[in-house]
N, C-alpha and C positions, 0 to 999 in steps of 0.2 A: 584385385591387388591385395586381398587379406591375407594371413599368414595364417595356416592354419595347424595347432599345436594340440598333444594331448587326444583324447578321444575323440573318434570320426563321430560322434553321433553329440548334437547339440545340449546343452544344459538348462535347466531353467535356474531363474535367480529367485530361490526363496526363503525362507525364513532358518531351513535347515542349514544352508550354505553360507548363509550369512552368518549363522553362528560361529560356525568351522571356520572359518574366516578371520571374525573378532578372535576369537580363544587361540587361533594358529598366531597370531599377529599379538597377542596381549605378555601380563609380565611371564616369565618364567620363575621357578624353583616354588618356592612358599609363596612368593607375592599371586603366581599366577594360580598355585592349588588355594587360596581365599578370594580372589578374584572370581575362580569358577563355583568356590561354594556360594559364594554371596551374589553370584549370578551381575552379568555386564551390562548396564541399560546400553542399546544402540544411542539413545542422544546424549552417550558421555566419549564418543568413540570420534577420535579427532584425523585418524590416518585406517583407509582403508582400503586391502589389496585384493583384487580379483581377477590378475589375471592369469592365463592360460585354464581356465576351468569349461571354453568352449560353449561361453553365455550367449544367449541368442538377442536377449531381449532383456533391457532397462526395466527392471523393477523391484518395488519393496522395498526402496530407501527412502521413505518420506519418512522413519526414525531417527534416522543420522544427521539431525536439525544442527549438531554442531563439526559435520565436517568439513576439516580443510583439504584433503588431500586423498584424490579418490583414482585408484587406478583398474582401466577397465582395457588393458592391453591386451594385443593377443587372446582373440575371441571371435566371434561371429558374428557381431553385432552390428545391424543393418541402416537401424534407425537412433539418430540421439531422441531418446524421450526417458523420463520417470527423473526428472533431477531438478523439477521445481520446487522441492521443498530444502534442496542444496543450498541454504543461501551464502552460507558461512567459507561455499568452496575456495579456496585459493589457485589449486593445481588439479587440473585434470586430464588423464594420460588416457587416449582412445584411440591410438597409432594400434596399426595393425589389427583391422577388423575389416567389413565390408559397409562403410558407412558411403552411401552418394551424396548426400544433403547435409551442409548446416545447420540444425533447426534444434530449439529445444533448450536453448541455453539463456532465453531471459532473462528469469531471475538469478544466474550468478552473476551480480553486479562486481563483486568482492574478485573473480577469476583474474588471474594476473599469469597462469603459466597454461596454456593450452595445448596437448600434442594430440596433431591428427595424421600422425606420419604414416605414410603404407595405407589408404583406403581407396577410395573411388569418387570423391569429391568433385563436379565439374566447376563450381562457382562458390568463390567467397561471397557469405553474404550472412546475414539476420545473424549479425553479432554487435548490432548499435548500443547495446545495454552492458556492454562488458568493456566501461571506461577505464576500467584500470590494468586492461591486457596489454605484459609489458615482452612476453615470449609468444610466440605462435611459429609452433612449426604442422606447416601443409605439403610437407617432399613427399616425391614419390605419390601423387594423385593423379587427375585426368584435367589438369588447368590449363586452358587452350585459349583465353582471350588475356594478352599481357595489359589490356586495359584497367580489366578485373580489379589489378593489385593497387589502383587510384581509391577504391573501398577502404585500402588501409590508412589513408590520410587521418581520419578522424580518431583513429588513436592515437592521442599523443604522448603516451606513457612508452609507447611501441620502440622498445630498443633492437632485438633481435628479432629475425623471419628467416627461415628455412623453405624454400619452394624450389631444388633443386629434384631434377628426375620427376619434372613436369613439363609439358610439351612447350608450355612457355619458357621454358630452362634454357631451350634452343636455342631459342630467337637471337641472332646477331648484336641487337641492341638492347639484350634483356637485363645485365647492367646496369648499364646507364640509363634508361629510361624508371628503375627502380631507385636508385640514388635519387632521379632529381626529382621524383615524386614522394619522394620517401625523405627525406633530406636532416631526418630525428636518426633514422636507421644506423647504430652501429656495428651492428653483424648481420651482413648479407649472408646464407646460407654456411653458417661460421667463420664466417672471414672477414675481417676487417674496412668497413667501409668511410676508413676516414683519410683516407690520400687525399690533397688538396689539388692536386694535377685532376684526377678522377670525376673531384664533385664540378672542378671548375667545368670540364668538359662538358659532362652530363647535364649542367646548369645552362650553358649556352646553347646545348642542342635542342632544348626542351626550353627554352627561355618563355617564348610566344606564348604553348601551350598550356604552361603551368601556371602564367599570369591572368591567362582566360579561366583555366580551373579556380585559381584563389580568387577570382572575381567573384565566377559562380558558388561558391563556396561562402564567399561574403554576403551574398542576397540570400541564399539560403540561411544561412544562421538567425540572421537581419529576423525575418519571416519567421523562422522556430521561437524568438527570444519574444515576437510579436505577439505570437500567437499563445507562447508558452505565460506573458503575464497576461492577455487579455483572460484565458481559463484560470487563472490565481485571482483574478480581483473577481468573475463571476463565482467562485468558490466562495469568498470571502461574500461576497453578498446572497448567496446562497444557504451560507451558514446561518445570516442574520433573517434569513426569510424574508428577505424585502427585494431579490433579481426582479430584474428591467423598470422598478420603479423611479427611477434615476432620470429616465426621460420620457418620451413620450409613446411608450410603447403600449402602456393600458387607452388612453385616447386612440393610437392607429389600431388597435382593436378591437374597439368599440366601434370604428368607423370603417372598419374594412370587411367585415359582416354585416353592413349594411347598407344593400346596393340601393337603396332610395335617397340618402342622404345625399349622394352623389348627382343623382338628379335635380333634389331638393336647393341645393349648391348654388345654380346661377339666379338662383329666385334674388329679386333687389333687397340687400341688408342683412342676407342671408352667409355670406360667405366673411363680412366682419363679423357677424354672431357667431362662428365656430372657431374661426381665430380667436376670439375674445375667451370662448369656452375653453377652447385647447390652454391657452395659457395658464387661465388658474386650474384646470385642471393636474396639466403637468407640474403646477407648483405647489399642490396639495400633495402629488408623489412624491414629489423631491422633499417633503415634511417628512413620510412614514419613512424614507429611506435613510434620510438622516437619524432620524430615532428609533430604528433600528440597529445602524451599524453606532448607534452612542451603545444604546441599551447591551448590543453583543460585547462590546467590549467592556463594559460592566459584567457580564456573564462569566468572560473569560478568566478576567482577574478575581473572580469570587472561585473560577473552578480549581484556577492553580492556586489560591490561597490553600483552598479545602486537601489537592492532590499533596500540597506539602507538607499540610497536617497529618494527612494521612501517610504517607511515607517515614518522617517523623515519629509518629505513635509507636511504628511499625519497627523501624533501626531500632530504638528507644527498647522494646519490648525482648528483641532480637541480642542485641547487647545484653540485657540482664538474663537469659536465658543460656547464654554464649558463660555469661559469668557463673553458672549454678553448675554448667557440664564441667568447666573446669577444675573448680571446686571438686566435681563429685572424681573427676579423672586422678587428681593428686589422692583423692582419699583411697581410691581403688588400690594405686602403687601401692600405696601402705598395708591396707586390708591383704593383698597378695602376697607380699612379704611376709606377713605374720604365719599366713595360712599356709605356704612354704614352711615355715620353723615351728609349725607345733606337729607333732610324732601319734601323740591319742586319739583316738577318735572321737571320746565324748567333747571335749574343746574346741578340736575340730567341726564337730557337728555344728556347738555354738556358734562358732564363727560364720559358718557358711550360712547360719537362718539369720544373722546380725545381717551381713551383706545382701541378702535375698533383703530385707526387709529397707536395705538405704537405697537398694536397687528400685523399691518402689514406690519410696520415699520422692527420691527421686524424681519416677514417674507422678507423683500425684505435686509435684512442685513446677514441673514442666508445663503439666495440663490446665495448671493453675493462671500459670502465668499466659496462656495460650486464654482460658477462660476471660481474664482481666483485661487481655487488647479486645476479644471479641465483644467484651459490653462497650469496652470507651470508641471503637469504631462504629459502633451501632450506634452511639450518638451522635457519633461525626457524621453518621451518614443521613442520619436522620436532622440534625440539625441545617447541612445541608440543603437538604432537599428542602427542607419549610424554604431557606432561601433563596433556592432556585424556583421552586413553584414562586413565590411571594414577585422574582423577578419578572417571570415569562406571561405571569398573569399580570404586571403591573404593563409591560409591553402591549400585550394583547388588547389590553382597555384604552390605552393613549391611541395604539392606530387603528383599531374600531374607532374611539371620537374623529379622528381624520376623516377617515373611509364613508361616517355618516356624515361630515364634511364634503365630500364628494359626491356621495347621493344629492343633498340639495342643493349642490351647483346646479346636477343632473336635469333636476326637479327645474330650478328656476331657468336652463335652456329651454328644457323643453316648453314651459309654457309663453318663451319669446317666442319659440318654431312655429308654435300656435297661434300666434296672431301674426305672423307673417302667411302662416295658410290661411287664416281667415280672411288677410287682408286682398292675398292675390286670390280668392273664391269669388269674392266682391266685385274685384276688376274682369274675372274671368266671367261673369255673370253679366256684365257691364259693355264685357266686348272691347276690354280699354289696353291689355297683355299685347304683347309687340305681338307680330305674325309667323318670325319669326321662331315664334314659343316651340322648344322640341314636344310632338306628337305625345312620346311615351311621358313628359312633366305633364303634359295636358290633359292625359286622360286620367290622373292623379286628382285632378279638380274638374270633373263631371258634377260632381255633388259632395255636398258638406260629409255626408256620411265614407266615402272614400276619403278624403283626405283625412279627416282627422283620426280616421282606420290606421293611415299610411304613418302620419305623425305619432301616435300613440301605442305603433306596434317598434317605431325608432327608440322610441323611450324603451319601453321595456327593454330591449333587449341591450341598453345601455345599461339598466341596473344589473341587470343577469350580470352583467361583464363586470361589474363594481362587486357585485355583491361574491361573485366565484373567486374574484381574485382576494379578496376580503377571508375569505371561508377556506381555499388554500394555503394562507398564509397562517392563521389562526389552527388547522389542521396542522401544517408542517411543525409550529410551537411546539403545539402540544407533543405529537408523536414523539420528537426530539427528545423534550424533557423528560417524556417514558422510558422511550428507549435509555437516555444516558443513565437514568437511576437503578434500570432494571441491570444495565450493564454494571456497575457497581456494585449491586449486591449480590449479581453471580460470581463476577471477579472475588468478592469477598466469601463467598460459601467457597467456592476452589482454592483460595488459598487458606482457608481453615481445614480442609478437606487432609490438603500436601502437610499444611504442619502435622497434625496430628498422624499423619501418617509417618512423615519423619523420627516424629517421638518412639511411635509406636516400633520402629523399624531398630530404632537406637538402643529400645528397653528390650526387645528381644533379643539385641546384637549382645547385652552385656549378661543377658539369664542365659543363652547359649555359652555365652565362655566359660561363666562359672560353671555350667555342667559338664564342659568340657574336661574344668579341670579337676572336679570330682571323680567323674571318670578316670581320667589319669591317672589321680592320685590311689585309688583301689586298685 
């Protein structure tokens, strides 16, 4: 069902065509002859046309980080891919091509005008991330289950659809079964769907079915919004390095790798001694959890303090840098004026090395003041960091004291377990144990040397359990605070990197004109 336009023979999309592209689409007369000397980054390019060039295949726009409006009509394109770096999309036009599949369009969240008119589409579908799609046109496809169009519920921005010269076009009740599931829709295939005779109908003939839908529609959300905070609050305890100690999850872990315990269990005074144990032990977690999620939020409010210092430093520096171009801009008008009305050459010469010399005056007052944020952010960042190490090591020493808090609970069960094995060894020796007693407990107490095998191979592998979850948590710290500081001070090499390159781009922009205009002027 694609249109096919321009040369029989397929195109590829690369960096040549995209040029031709920008430059065909960009300013005209002067603006666009300094436009092409001074060459067009792609991530300044907000509207971009491609069609009829007989493209086969999506790629090579993951530079176009700030486009809104991308047209890729009339072409041959098979498959939607190459447009995850689109985030900024608003509009995108891929009517008349040979696409069968929706896919590929995740990240444009921001998409609010979709056309996929004239392809080969059998099924709406994997467009959940595109909450702000307020157009969608799908005419002229291959859409054959009118159920299908029940998928458009979930956009509620959704005013107009286009899905005429599709098989479900046909259908007798394709109408009204679209109104009454659609019941936001103001333009059915551009026609107006707000008669009240219309919806009333549509509404009663579908009455049943659409309150069974909004049912199932309510347990589903119910269920997403469930499951969408339980993943928020494990985040949030993830951050602080302290997940699932909240309840008893380090205890069933400790006791669920240990199939003798279970045995050990119905021994007499045995099953209030792990009760007795699980309690403080889960109240020893719920200590590290708690002083964790204090200490993160301590963490947080020292980060955002520091980020708004540093943003601050930054405007701050930015501003008085913004105040020396301006300066230097009004003195230029001047300086060009003069150098216009003097006729000599020797004067003239003076003037042009006076200008060369404010031009890098200039430069060394730019780079200066570039030099002056990079020491006082060097402090920021370093003063910083003394007080995030000072934090993450003062966390780490509080729930180590916990965590060796939980080893000698450990310590003090296991040597109860122990005299409870001693004491059923004695009875078992004695012949006094019910008859009852299971086989496999029994052969656990043959001899002193098995049991206290069995008992003391339980222990250890309860500290293992204490001690990795201890050694994770203190590992996770640490990494964290590595990685956030190293992240900071690559952020800060890159963007000393851009400014100075900004400068450097500025001071050649202004030794380029005056040589322009010496030339001129000879």
């Amino acid at each position: 069902m694609s249109q096919l336009c321009g040369k029989d023979e397929p195109s590829v999309m690369n960096e040549a065509m995209l040029h031709q592209a920008v430059e065909e689409q960009g300013p005209q007369k002067e603006a666009g002859h300094i436009a092409m000397e001074e060459g067009i980054e792609f991530n300044d390019v907000f509207h971009l046309c491609l069609e009829y060039r007989n493209i086969l295949k999506i790629e090579h726009l993951w530079q176009f980080t700030s486009l809104t409006k991308l047209q890729l009509n009339n072409n041959l394109i098979t498959k939607i891919e190459g447009l995850d770096c689109l985030t900024n999309l608003t509009w995108l036009d891929l009517s008349f091509n040979s696409i069968k599949k929706i896919e590929g369009l995740e990240s444009l969240t921001k998409l609010e005008d979709l056309n996929l008119f004239n392809n080969s589409i059998l099924v709406i579908e994997n467009m959940d991330t595109l909450g702000n799609l307020s157009f969608l046109s799908i005419a002229n496809n291959l859409l054959h289950q009118l159920h299908n169009v029940i998928y458009l519920r979930r956009f509620k921005k959704l005013h107009t659809v286009n899905l005429s010269g599709n098989p479900i076009s046909k259908e007798g009740n394709y109408k009204l079964f679209i109104i009454a599931y659609l019941p936001d829709l103001v333009y059915l295939d551009y026609k107006l769907t707000t008669n009240e005779q219309t919806r009333e109908q549509a509404s009663a003939k579908y009455q049943y079915a659409i309150e069974e839908t909004r049912h199932n529609e309510l347990q589903a959300q119910d269920a997403i919004e469930i499951k969408q905070r339980q993943e928020d609050e494990l985040q949030i305890h993830l951050d602080a390095f302290v997940e699932f100690l909240n309840n008893a999850y380090l205890f069933d872990s400790m006791f669920a790798e240990d199939p003798e315990a279970e045995k050990l269990a119905i021994l007499p005074g045995m099953r209030e001694l792990v009760d007795q144990f699980k309690l403080q032990l889960v109240g020893l977690c719920i200590q590290i959890f708690e002083l964790g999620l204090a200490e993160q939020k301590l963490r947080r409010a020292e980060i955002k303090c520091f980020i708004d210092g540093l943003k601050e430093g930054v405007a701050d520096n930015r501003r008085r840098a913004a105040h020396t171009v301006a300066e230097f801009e009004q003195h230029k008008k001047k300086m060009i004026r003069e150098l216009q009305q003097i006729s000599d050459t020797a004067p003239q010469d003076t003037q042009f090395q006076a200008y060369r010399e404010d031009i890098q005056k200039l430069f060394n007052d730019l780079m200066m003041l570039e030099l002056q944020l990079v020491d006082q952010l060097e402090d920021i960042i370093k003063d910083f960091e003394r007080n995030i190490t000072d934090m993450v090591g003062s966390f780490i020493e509080k729930a180590q004291g916990i965590f060796s808090n939980c080893r000698d609970l450990e310590n003090y069960h296991h040597e109860k377990v122990k005299d409870i094995a001693i004491l059923t060894l004695e009875r078992v020796a004695k012949n006094e144990m019910d008859e009852d007693m299971p086989d496999d407990l029994r052969m656990l107490f043959v001899d002193n040397d098995t049991a206290m095998d069995v008992v003391g191979a339980s222990h250890c592998a309860h500290i293992l359990k204490i001690d990795n979850r201890e050694d994770k948590m203190v590992m996770r710290a640490n990494a964290w605070m590595g990685s956030f500081i190293k992240g900071l001070q690559d952020e800060e090499v890159k963007r000393n990197r851009k400014r100075i390159s900004e400068i450097q781009i500025y001071i050649d922009h202004l030794r380029n004109q005056l040589d322009e205009f010496l030339q001129d002027d000879q």
